[in-house]
Residue, then its C-alpha position, 0 to 999 in steps of 0.5 A: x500500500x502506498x503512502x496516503x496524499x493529498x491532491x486537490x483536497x482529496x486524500x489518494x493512495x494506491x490498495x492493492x485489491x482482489x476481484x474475485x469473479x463468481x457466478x450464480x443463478x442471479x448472474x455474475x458479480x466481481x467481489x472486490x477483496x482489499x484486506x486479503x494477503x494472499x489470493x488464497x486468502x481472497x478466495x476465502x474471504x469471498x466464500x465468506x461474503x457468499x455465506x452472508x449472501x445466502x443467509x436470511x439474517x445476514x450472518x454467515x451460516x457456516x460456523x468458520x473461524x472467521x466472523x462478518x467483522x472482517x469485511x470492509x464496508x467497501x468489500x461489498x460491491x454493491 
């Protein structure tokens, strides 16, 4: 990640970010992942965010060692 600055009152800084493709009934999506390491680890996290998709209370119905808490707001692409 690169150093945050300013240009023309905006703060800009370069993130490096996977978009995992996935596909389903409803079409395709990309899933933007900015907090994964590792491709590996962006897979997962969008596995996660499909497990949120598909519960009707919104929390993850697998029981995985990771929790809804570590998505940004901005890793949903909508």
């Amino acid at each position: 990640m690169s150093k945050a600055e300013i240009y023309r009152g905006w703060i800009v800084e370069a993130r490096p970010v996977f978009c995992v493709q996935v596909w389903s009934a409803g079409g395709q999506c990309m899933i933007p992942v900015h907090n994964a390491k590792t491709e590996e680890e962006a897979l997962e996290m969008a596995k996660q965010w499909i497990d949120l998709q598909m519960s009707p209370e919104g929390f993850p119905s697998s029981t995985s060692d990771s929790s809804a808490s570590d998505f940004d707001d901005d890793d949903i692409p909508f």
